[in-house]
N, C-alpha and C positions, 0 to 999 in steps of 0.2 A: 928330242932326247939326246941327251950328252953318250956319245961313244965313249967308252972303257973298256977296259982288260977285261975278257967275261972270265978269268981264273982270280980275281978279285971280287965278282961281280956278285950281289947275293944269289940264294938258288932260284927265287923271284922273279929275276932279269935275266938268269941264264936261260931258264926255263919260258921266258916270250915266245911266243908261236912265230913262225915265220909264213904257214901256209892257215890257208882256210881250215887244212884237213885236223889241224892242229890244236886250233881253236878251241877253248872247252864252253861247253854252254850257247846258252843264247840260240837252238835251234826254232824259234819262232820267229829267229831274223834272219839265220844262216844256214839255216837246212835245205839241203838240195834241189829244193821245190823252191825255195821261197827268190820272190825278188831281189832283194839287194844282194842274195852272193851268185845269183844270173850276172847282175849289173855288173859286178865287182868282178867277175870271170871273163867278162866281154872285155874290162880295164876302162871301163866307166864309172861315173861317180856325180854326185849332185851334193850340193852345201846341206848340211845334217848339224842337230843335237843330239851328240848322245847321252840319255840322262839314266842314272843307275847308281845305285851304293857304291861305295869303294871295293874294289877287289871283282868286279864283273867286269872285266876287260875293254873299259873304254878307249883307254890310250892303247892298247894292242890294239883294237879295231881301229883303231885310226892309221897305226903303223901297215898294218895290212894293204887299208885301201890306198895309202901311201903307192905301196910294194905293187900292187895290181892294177894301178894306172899309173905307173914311171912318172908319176907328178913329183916336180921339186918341193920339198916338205921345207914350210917355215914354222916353227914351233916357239908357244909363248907363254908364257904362266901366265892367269891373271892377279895369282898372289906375288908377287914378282917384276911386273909389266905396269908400264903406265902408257899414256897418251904417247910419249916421244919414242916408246918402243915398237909401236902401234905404227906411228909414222913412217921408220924407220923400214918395217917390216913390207908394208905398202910400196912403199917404195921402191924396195929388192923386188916384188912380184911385178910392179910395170916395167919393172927391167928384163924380166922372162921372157912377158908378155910379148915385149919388142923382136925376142926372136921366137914367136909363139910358142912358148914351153911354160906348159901348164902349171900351176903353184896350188897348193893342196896348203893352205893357213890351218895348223892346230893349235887351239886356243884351250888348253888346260884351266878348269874351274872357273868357265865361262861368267857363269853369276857370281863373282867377288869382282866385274867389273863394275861400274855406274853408266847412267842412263849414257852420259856425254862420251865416254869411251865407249860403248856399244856403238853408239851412233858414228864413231868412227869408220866403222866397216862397212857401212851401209853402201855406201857409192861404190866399191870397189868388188864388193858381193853381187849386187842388181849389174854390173859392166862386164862381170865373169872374168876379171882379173884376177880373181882368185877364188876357187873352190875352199870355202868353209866348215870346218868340222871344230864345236864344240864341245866340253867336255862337262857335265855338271853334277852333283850329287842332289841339286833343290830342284826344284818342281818349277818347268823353264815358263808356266804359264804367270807366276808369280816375281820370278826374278830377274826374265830375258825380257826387252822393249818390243812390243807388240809388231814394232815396222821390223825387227830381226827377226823374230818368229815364222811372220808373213813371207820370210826369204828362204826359209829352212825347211826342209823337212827332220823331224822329233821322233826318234827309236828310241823306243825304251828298254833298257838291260834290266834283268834280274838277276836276285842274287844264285847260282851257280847249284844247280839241286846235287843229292848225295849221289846220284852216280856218276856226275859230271866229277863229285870232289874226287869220289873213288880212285876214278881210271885217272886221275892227275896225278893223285900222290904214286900209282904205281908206274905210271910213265917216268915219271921224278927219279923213283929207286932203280929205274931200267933204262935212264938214261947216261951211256956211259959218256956222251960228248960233253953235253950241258947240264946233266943231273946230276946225281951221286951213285951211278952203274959203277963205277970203279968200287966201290968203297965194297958190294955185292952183299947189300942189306937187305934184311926182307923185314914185314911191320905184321905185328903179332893184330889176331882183327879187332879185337877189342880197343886197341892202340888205335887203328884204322879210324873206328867208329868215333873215339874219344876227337880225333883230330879232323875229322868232317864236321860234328859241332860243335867242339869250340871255332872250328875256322867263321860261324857263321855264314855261311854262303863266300864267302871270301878268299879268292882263290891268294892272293899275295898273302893271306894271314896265315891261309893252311901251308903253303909252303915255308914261309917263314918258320914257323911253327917245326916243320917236318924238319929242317935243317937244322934246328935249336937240338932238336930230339936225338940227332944223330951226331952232333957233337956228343953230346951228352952221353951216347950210349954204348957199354962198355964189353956187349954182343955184337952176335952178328945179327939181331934182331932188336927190335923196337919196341922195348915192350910200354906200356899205360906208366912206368917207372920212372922209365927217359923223361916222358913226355912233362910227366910231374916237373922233376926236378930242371925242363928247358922253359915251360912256361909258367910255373909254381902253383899257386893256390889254389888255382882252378878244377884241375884233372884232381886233385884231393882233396879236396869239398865234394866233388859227382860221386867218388870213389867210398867216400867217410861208411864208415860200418857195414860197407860192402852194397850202398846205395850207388848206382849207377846213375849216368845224365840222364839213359830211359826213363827210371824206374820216378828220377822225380818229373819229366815233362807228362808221363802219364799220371802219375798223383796228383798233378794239375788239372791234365786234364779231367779227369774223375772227379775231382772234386770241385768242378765249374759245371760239370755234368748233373750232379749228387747237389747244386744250388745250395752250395757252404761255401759261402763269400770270403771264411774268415781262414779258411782253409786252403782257399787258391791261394791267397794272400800271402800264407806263410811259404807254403810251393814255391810260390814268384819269388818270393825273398831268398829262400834256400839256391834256385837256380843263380841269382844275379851274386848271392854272396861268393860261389863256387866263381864267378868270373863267367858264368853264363849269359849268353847274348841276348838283350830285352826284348830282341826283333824277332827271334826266333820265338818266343813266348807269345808275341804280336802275330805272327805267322799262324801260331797255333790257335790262336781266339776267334782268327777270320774260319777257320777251320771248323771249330765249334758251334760259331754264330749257324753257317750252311746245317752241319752236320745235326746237332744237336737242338738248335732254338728254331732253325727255320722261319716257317712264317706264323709261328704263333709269335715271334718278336721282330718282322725285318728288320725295327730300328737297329739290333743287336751289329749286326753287318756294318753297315756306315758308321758307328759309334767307336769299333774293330779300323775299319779305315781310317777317320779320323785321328785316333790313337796314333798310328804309325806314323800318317801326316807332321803329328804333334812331334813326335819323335824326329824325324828328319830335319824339321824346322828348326828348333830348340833346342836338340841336343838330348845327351843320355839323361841329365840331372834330373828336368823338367818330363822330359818325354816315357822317362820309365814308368813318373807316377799317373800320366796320361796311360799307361797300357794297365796299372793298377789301377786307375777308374774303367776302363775297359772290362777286366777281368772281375770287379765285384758287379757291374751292371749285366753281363753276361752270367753269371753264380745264380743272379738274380729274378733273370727274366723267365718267361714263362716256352717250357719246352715242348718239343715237338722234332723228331726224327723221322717223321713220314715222306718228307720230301727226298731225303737221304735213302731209304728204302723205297720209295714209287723209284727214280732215279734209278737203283742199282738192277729191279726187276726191269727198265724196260731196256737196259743196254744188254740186260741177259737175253730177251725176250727178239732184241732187235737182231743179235746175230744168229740168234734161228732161224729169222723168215725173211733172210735180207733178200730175198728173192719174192715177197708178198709183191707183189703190183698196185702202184698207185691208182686209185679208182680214177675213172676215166673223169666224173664231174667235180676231180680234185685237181687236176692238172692244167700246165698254162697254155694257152693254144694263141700265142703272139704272131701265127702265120694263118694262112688260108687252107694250107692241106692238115692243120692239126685242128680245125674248126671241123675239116670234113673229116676227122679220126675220131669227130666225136669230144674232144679237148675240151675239158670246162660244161660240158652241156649237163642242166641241171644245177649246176651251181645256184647254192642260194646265197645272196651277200646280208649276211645279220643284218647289218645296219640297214635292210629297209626291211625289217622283220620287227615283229610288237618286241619292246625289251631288248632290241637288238639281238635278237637270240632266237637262231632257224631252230626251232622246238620239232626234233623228229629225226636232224639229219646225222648221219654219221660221217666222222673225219678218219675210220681206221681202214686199211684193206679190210674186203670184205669177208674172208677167211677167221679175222680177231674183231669182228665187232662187238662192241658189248666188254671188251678189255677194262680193265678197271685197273691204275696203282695206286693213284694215288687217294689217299684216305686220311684227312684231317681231321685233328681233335679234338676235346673240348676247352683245350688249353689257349688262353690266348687271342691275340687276332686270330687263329686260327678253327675258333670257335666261330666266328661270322664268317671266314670261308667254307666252313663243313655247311651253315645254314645256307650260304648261296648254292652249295655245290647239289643238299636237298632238294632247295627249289628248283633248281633246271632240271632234278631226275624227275619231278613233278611235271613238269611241262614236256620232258620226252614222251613221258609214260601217256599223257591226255593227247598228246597229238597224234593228227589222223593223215598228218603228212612224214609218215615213216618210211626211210631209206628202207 
């Protein structure tokens, strides 16, 4: 990354994190507990793809680990970069190497290289000439060569949930170094709300966004006004008749719920006309498929995946009417919210008795004093039981035996799981080898 004036710089660039502590999102890879920001705190580091939509901070994680292992940073587009920059760049890091100082290669938009320029890196990655960190938006199983992959280790970013956007944009308005602190703006919440979905998960859109707003606005507040008139049609299409972004993603929803295909249809249309984001629509359908269809349709879920798949591939054109086949085959499908409710009873049910005792002929007994605790004794293994099915035993502390949540319907695949779910209370009920 090119050094500039950060009093030219947009509020995007100013606003880079410089620490871990700073970082928004992404705490399934950089949370306190986790591996890589142990690694990364120790000033260690190993060759990585980082794959994620735009605006989930792959190039700031890369600057990070930059910063946290004093590695010398060679940086490279590959929209931009060919073979002789590749060269070039190789080169500079065996000159490091010479006086052992470490080089940290970041390769921007790694998959718009080809096989032959991939293969470039190979020798100098496997020799530890260079610690590699690439950057992708496509699915690196698809577009990165199988001998890079085998070199790498693959984190996946997601796009940036609403409290991560939250506390960004107010870090933003209270930041007097690098934000807009000086300016001493506050953002009305509906403004707030409007500018976390349109940003789509996308922290550089929501800032972008948040700065357009505050040119724009002629308070010492932000109101959904600003935001209209910095990013246009959008925020006044959610807004139209006093229709909110809420009010249409739940019409959506509701009406993918309510299996009026022709209904979601027109929702999806009203959202993308506003300038609303197809992913965040996609997001909602994986939501529905769990929520709402369950297992009276699994296919609903992979069809939800696919869709997005479709989408990142292809692009908005192609990809949005991929989440509109999505969205009427999901209207469609046959429902069931049981698994959604068994689900919310037992997470209620588990912080009452977090202190139940696992039965002792539940437990693993991998030593010799937990053999003599009793560990595992009694255990019956299905698989050498008739039907593969210990007919009698119980898997709950013994305190909740007999617990019951989950309750399939007539709807669906989920009509042959209710008849399986009969038969084995059938075969509890006759057996005479009862826990």
């Amino acid at each position: 990354m090119t050094n500039v004036n950060k009093s030219f710089a947009p509020l995007a660039a100013r606003m880079r994190p410089t620490t871990i502590e700073q970082y928004s999102g992404q705490s399934h890879l950089l949370g306190s507990d986790k591996p890589l920001r142990k690694m990364l705190e120790a000033g260690h580091c190993h060759s990585m793809i980082l794959w994620g939509p735009p605006g989930t901070g792959k190039t700031t994680l890369a600057e990070l680990i930059a910063h946290y292992t004093n590695a010398n940073v060679i940086r490279i587009s590959a929209v931009t970069s060919g073979v002789k920059d590749i060269r070039a760049a190789m080169e500079k890091a065996e000159d490091n190497a010479r006086y052992n100082q470490q080089t940290l290669l970041f390769v921007d938009e790694v998959h718009r290289f080809n096989k032959s320029q991939q293969d470039a890196f190979l020798p100098f990655v496997e020799s530890g000439v260079v610690t590699f960190i690439g950057a992708t938006t496509e699915n690196p199983s698809f577009e990165l060569n199988n001998a890079l992959l085998s070199r790498v280790r693959v984190y996946v970013l997601k796009p940036l949930e609403q409290q991560a956007l939250f506390e960004l944009v107010e870090r933003a308005l209270s930041d007097d170094k690098n934000g807009l602190g000086e300016r001493k703006l506050s953002i009305a919440e509906n403004a707030k709300g409007a500018l976390v979905e349109l940003s789509g998960g996308d922290a550089r859109r929501l800032l972008t966004y948040l700065e357009l707003s505050a040119d724009f606005t002629s308070d010492s507040e932000i109101s959904v006004g600003d935001i209209e008139q910095a990013v246009g049609q959008k925020v006044a299409s959610y807004d139209n008749k006093g229709d909110t972004f809420y009010d249409l993603i739940s019409a959506f929803h509701k009406s993918v719920r309510g299996s009026d295909p022709d209904a979601a249809l027109y929702w999806y249309a009203r959202i993308l006309d506003g300038g609303g984001d197809a992913l965040y629509v996609g997001r909602r359908l994986l939501a529905i498929a769990s929520e709402d269809i369950g297992n009276a349709d699994p296919r609903a879920m992979q069809l939800c995946i696919n869709a997005w798949d479709t989408f990142h591939r292809v692009g908005p054109t192609e990809g949005e009417r991929a989440i509109a086949q999505a969205a009427v085959y999901c209207a469609l499908a046959a429902k069931s919210n049981a698994v959604y409710m068994a689900f919310n009873e037992a997470k209620a049910l588990a912080r009452k008795t977090a202190d139940a005792p696992v039965p002792l002929h539940l437990r693993n007994a991998p030593t010799e004093l937990m053999k003599e605790l009793g560990h595992g004794d009694g255990y019956r293994y299905a698989h050498n039981e008739a039907n593969a099915f210990a007919a009698g035993e119980t898997y709950f502390p013994e305190s909740l035996s007999g617990t019951r949540f989950y309750f399939p319907n007539e709807r669906g695949l989920e009509k042959a799981l209710k008849a399986k779910r009969d038969y084995l209370d059938t075969l509890n009920a006759q057996s005479t080898n009862k826990r």
